[in-house]
N, C-alpha and C positions, 0 to 999 in steps of 0.2 A: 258627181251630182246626185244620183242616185243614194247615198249613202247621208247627203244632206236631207234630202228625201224620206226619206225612212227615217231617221231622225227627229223628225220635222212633226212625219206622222205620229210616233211613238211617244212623242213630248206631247202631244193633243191628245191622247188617247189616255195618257197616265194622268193626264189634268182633268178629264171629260170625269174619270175616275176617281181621282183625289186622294192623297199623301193624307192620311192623317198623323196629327202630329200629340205629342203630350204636351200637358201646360207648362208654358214656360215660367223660371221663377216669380213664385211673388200673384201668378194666376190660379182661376180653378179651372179654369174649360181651357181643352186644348182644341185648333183649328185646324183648317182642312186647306195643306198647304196644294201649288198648282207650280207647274212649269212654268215661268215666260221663254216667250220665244219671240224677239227680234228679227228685223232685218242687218242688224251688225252684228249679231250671234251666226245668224244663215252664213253671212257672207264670211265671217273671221274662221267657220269651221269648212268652209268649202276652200278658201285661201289656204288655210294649215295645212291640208292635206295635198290642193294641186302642188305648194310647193315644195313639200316634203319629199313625194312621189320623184318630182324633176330629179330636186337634187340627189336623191339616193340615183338616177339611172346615168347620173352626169360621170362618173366613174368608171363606171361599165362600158358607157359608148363611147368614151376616151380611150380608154384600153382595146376594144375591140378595133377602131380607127385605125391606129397605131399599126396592127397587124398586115402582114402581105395577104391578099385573099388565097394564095395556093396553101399559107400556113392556116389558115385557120379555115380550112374547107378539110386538110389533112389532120387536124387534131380535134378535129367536134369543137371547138372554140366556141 
């Protein structure tokens, strides 16, 4: 959450800012582009990463599961 957060911030702050851009073909002035930031942008980048996170530790807690605890108290497991 935090990491959305910050995110969230940094995306307001570079828009507060503003992205200048060169003119695109065919113009003379280039504009002054800006982040958006959605509610389905927040929620898809906080999603990505809670599930990300799970599944990378779904592996590890299966494996350690698995183990007898006098084994894995005896190898730093």
């Amino acid at each position: 959450m935090t990491g959305v957060a910050v995110g969230y911030g940094l995306a307001e702050l570079i828009s507060a800012i503003g992205i200048p851009m060169p003119p695109p073909p065919g113009m003379e002035e280039g504009f002054t582009a800006e982040i958006r930031v959605t509610g389905s942008v927040l929620a898809g980048a906080f999603l990505l990463a809670f599930l990300t996170t799970a599944l990378a530790g779904l592996y590890p807690a299966w494996k350690a599961s698995r183990l007898q605890i006098i084994d894995a108290l005896r190898h730093n497991v």
